[in-house]
C-alpha positions in Angstrom: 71.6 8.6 5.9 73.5 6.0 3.5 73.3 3.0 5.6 77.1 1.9 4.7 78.1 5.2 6.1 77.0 4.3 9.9 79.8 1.8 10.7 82.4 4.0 9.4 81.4 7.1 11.4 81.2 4.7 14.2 85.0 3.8 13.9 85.9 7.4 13.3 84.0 8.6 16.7 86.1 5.6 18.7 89.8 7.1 17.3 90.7 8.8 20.6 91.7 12.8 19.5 95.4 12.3 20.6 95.6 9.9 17.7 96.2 11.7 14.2 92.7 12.4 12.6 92.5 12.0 8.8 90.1 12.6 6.0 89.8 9.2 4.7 89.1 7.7 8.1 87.2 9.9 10.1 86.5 13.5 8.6 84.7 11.6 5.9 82.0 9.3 7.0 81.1 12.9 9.5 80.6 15.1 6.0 79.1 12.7 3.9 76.1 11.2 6.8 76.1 14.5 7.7 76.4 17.2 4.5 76.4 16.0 1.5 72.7 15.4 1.2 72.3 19.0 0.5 76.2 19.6 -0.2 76.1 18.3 -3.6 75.3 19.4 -7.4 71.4 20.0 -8.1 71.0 20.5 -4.2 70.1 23.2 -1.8 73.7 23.8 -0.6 75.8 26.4 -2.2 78.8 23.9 -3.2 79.8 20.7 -2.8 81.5 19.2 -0.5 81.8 15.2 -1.6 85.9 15.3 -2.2 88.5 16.3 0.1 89.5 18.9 -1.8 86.4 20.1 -1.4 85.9 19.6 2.1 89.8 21.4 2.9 88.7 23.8 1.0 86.5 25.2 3.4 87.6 23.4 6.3 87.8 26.4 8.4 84.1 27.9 7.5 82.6 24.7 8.4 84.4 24.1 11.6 83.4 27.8 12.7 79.6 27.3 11.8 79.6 23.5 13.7 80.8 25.8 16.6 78.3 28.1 16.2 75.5 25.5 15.7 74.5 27.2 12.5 74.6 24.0 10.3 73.7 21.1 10.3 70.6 23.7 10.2 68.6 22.3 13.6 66.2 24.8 15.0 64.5 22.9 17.5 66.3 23.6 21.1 63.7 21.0 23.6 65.8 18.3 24.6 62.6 16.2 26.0 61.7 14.8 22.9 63.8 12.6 20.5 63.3 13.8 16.6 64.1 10.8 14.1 65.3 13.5 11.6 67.6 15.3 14.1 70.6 16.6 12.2 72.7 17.8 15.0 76.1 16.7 15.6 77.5 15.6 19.1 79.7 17.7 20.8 82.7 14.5 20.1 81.6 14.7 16.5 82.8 18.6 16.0 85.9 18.0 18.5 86.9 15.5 16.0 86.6 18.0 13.5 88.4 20.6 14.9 91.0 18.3 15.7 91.1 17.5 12.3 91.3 21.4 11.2 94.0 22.3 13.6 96.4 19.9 12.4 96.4 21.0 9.0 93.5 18.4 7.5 95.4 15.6 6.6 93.6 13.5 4.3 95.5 9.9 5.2 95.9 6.8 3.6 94.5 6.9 -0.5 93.9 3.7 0.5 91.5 3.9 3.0 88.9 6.6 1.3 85.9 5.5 1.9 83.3 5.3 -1.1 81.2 8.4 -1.6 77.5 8.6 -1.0 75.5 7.3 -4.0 72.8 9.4 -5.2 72.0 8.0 -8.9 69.0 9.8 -9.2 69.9 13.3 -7.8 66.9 12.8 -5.3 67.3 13.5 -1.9 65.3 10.0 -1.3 66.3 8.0 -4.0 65.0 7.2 -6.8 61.5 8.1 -7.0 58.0 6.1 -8.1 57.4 8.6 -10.1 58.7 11.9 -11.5 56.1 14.7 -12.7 57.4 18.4 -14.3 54.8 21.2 -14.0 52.9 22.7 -16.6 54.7 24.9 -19.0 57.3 27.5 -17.4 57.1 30.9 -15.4 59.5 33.9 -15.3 60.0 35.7 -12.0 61.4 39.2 -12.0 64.5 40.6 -10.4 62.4 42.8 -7.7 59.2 43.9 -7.3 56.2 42.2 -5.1 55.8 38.6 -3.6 53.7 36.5 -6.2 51.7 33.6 -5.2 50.8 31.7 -7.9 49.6 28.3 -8.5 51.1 25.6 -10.7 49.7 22.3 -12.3 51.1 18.8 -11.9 49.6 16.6 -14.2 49.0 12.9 -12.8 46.7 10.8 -14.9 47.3 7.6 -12.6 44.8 5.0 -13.7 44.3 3.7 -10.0 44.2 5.0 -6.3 47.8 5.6 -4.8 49.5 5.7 -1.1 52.1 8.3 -1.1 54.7 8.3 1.7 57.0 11.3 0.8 56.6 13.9 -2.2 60.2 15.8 -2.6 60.7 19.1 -5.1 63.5 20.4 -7.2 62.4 24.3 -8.0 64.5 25.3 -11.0 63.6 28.9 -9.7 65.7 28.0 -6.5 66.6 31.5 -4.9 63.0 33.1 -5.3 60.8 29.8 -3.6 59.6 30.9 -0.2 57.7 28.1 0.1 55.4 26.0 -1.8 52.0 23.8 -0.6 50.8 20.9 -2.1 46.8 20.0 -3.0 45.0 17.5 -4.8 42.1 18.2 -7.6 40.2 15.6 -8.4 37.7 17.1 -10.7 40.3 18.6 -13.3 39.4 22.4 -12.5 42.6 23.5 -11.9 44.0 21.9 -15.3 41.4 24.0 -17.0 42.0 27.2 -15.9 46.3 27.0 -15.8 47.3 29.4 -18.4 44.2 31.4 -18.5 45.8 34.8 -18.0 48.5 33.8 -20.8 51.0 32.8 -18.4 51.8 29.5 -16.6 49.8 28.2 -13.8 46.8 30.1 -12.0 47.1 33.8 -10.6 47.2 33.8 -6.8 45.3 31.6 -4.1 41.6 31.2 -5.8 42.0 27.6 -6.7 42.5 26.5 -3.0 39.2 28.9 -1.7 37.1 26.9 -4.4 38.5 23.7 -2.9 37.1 21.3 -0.7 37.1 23.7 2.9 36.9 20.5 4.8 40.4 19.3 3.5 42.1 21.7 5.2 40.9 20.1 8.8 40.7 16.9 8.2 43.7 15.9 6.4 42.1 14.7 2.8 43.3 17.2 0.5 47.0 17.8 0.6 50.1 16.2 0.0 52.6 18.1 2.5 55.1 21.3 1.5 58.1 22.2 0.3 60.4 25.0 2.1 64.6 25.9 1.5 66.6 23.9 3.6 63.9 21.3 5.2 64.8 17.8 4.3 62.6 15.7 2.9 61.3 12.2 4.6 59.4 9.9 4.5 56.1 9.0 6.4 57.0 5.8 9.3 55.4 2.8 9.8 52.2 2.5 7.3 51.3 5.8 7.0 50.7 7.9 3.7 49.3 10.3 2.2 45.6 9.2 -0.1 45.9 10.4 -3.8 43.0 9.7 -5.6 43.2 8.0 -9.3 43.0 10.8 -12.0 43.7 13.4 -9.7 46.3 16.3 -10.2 48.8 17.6 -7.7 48.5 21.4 -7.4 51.6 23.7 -6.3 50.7 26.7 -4.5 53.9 29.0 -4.6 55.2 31.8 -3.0 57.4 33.6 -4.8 60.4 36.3 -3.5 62.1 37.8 -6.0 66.1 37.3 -5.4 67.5 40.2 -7.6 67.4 38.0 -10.7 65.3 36.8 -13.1 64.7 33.6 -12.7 62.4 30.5 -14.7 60.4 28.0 -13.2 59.6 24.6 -14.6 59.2 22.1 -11.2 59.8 18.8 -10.8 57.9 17.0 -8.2 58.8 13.2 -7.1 56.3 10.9 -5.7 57.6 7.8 -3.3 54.6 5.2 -3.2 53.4 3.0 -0.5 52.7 -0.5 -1.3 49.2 -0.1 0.7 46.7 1.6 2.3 47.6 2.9 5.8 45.0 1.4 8.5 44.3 4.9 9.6 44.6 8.8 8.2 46.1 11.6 9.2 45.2 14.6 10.4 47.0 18.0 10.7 45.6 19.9 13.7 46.9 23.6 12.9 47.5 26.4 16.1 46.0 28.9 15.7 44.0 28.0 12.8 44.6 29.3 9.1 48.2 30.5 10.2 46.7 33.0 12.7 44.8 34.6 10.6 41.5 34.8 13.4 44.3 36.4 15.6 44.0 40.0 14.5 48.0 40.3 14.4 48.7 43.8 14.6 52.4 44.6 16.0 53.4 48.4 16.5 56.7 49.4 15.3 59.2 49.1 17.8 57.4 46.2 19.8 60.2 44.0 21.4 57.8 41.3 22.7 54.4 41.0 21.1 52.8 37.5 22.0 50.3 35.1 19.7 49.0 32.6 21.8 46.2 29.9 20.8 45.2 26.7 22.7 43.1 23.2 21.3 41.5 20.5 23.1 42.1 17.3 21.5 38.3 15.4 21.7 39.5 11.6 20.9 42.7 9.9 21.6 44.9 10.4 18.9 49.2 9.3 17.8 51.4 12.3 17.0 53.8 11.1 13.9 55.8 15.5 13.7 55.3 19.0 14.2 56.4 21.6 12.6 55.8 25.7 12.4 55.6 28.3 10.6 56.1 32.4 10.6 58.2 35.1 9.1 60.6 37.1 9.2 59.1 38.9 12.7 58.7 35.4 14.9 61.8 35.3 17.2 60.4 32.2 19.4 57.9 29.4 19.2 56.9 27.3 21.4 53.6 23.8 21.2 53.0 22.6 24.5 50.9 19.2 25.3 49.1 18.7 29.1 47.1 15.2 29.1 44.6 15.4 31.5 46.0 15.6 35.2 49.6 15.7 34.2 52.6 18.3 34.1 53.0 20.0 30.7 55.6 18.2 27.8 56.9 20.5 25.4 56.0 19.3 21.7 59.0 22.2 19.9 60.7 24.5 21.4 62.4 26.9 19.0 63.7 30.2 20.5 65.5 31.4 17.3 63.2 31.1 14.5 64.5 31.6 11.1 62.2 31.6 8.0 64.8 30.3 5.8 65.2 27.0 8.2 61.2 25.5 8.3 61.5 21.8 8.9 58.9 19.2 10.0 60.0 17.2 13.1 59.9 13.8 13.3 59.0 12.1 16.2 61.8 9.2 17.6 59.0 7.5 19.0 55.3 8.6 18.0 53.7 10.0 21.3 49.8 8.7 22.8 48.0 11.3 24.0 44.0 10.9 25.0 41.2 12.4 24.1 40.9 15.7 26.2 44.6 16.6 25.8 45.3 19.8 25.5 47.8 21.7 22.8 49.2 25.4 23.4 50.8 27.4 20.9 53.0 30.5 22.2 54.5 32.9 19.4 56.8 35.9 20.0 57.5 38.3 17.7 60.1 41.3 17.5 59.1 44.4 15.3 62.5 46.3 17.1 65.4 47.6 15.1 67.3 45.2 17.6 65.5 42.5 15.4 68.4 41.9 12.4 65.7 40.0 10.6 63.4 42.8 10.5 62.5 43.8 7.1 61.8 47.3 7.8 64.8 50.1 8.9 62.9 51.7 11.1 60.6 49.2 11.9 56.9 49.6 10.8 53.7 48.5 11.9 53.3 45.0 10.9 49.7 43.0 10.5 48.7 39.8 9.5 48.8 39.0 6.3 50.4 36.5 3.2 53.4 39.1 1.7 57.1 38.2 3.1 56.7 41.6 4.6 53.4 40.6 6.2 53.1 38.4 9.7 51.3 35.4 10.3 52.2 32.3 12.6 51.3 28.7 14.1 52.1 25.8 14.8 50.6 21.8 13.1 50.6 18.6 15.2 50.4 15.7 12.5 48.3 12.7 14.4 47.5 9.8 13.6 43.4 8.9 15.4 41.9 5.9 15.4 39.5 5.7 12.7 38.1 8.1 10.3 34.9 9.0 12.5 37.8 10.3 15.2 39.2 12.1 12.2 35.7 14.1 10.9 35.7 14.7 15.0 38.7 16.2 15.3 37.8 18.5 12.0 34.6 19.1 13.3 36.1 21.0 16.6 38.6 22.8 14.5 36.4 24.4 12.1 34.4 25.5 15.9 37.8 26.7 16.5 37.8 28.6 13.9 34.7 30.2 13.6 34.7 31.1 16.9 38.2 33.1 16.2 36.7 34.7 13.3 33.8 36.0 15.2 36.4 37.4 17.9 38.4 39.2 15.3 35.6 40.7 13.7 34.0 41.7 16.9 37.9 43.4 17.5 38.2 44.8 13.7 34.7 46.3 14.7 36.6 48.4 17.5 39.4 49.4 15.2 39.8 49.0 11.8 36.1 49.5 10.6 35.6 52.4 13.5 36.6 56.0 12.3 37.0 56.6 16.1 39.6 54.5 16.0 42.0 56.0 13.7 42.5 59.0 15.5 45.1 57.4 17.7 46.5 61.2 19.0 43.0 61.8 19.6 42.8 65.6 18.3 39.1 64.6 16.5 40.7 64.5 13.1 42.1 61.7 11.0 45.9 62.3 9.3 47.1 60.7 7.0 49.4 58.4 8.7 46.8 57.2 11.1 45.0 55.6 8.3 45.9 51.8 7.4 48.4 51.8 4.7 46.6 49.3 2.2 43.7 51.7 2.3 44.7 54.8 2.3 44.5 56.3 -1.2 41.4 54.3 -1.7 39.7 55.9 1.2 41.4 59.9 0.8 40.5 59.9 -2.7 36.9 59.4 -2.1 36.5 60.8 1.6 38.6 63.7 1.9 36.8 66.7 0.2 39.0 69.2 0.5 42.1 67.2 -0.5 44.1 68.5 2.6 45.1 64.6 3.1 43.1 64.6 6.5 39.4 63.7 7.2 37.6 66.5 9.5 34.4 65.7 11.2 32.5 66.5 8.6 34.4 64.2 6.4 34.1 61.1 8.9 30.8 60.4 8.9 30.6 59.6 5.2 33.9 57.1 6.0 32.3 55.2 8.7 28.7 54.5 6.5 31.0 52.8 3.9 33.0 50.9 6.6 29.6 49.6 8.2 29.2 48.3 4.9 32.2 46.1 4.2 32.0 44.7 7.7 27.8 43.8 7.3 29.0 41.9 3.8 32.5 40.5 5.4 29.8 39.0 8.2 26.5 38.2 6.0 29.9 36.2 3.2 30.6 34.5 6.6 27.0 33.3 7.2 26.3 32.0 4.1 
């Protein structure tokens, strides 16, 4: 918020609404504190609304979706917990600007407009420490399949830095889904951007080759970008370590809008002065977006439920929280019980929208000690009642990293005591982990990799339909003799020797 804007919204909140309510006095102040951040040319919104002509304009679309809650965009519905980035507006705030609306929207004396927000860098933030453009440019289709693609950010900063907010501008601004953050320090990914002739580095393999402990403990990544969060910055000391000579890599996901599109990123760094006294650590639930949870929801499933639990081994400060999901997720839900106390609910978000992902600032950051417990509680709705569904009819839906796809969790951002507490807290989450990878083998061993379990009308053959859509050509072409697009009994035994043997190498890659 521009700080000279406070006062001014103050005075327009203490106009009673019998008085005459103007642009210039009150109507003002409210849009620019509360719009123009993303309202405003090189932004997220889809116009601008700085002037008055701007605001009148559209005076009647805004005031229906401040009725309607839509916007400010504010997910979160707990009222327990105080977020320092909450966006909503009071109830007096949109009577003021109905009132305003209804009697024709006045805009008052030229001589009192107030002055306009000042953004002179086109930065969310401000002006930035330090402004970086990705390497070279790539070109995104019209249609076709998600892409997830990886994109260099050359550093080359001669000493350590402390950063306390990153903030993007995608020139490719309808296709971003979302886009992850990562440090390499060794120069690997620079090496290999551009090796299949094109910009950046094909899919996910840079991160798998990364540093696996980064993704527990904290050390590896510099936060996320998703359409219509806001950006902020970290409170008190805390930042983010980036390591001298180090490169920021961008791990995108791409959905194409109906247009070709080009991206070239830019990617601004804010700087602290110092080191934080202590790190942070994400502690993700479930782990690795749910990917241990064997995710599986039938078409036509109203109410299918995720839920994961973590027990926090050392006292520990939460700084935010935040989710994410697709299109699928109607309601999440991160729960907190210290030890021999009543439950506290972390978020609450019973609408979930995948084009609103924020993180959530904590007001006040919240002590919890070691042996606190964390619940996460997904629901998701693979109904034709769902108007986010993807699919008319509805389909089965599994895990997996496509728009189309499902995954889900939850991160708690905390702040432990030292670093020791830190490797601890990585420590039980990789435990976590494995122990949900084991589970969802044990479960894929049921189903997926068990012939038997294909035949769900259970008439002893396989059809067609019954077998998993992302291998199904791959296993009629080679499986079904008689090319009758079903697999007999004499066909199945043949089918379940080569399934035995991608689950014994999916389990001895695990061991290793």
């Amino acid at each position: 918020m521009t700080k000279h804007l406070a006062p001014l919204l103050l005075l327009a909140l203490a106009t009673p609404l019998a008085a005459k309510v103007t642009f210039n006095e009150h109507i003002a102040p409210l849009v620019h504190q509360n719009c123009t951040g993303c309202h405003r040319p090189e932004q997220s919104g889809p116009f601008s609304l700085i002037t008055y002509r701007d605001v009148k304009k559209r005076s009647r679309t805004i005031e229906e979706v401040l009725l309607d809650r839509y916007m400010p965009p504010w997910k979160p519905v707990n009222t327990n917990i105080h977020f320092a980035n909450d966006r909503r507006l009071s109830e007096k705030e949109i009577k003021l600007f109905s009132a305003w609306v209804e009697d024709g929207a006045p805009e008052g004396d030229p001589g009192k407009t107030p002055k306009s927000p000042e953004y002179p860098s086109g930065w969310y933030l401000g002006e930035p420490d330090l402004v970086v453009t990705m390497s070279g440019q790539f070109d995104i289709p019209a249609e076709g399949k998600d892409i997830y693609r990886s994109f260099v950010f050359p550093l080359q900063l001669s000493e350590d830095k402390w950063v306390k907010a990153v903030e993007l501008r995608p020139k490719a601004k309808s296709a971003v889904h979302h886009a992850l953050f990562f440090i390499d320090t060794d120069g690997q990914a620079r090496k290999r951007d551009g090796s299949d002739g094109k910009a950046g580095i094909s899919g996910m393999g840079f991160l798998r080759e990364a540093d696996p402990s980064a993704a527990f403990n904290g050390s590896g990544g510099l936060g996320g970008h998703v359409p219509g969060a806001t950006p902020a910055k970290l409170p008190g000391d805390l930042a983010m370590f980036l390591p001298k000579g180090s490169d920021v890599v961008m791990q995108t996901h791409f959905h194409p809008s109906g247009k070709k599109e080009t991206e070239q990123a830019e990617l601004a760094l804010y700087f602290a002065d110092k080191a934080p006294v202590n790190n942070l650590v994400a502690i993700q639930i479930p782990p690795v977006f749910g990917a241990t949870k064997n995710i599986n929801i039938p078409a036509g499933e109203k109410n299918y439920i995720v839920e994961d639990s973590f027990t926090i081994p050392v006292p520990v400060t939460a700084v935010l929280v935040g989710g994410h999901a697709h299109y699928l997720c109607r309601n999440m839900k991160m729960t907190a019980t210290l030890p021999g106390e009543k439950e506290m609910v972390l978020l609450n978000i019973s609408d979930w929208d995948l084009d609103w992902q924020d993180r959530y600032h904590f007001e006040k950051p919240i002590d919890f000690p070691a042996g606190t417990v964390l619940k996460t509680r997904l629901v998701y709705d693979n109904s034709a009642g769902n108007p986010e569904n993807p699919f008319s009819p509805p389909r089965r839906v599994r895990w997996g990293r496509q728009s189309t796809d499902e995954m889900g969790s939850v991160t708690l951002t905390v702040v432990p005591k030292g670093k020791s507490q830190g490797d601890l807290i990585a420590k039980a989450q990789r435990q976590q982990l494995f122990s949900g990878a084991n589970k969802a083998i044990e479960q894929a061993r049921k189903t997926f990799f068990n012939v038997k379990g294909y035949d769900r009308n259970k008439d002893g053959l396989v059809q067609e339909d019954e077998i998993p859509q992302r291998m199904r050509n791959r296993i009629l072409t080679r499986f079904d003799k008689n090319q009758d697009r079903v697999l007999d009994a004499e066909e199945q035994p043949a089918l379940q020797e080569y399934l035995n043997g991608i689950l014994g190498g999916r389990v001895r890659s695990r061991a290793r």
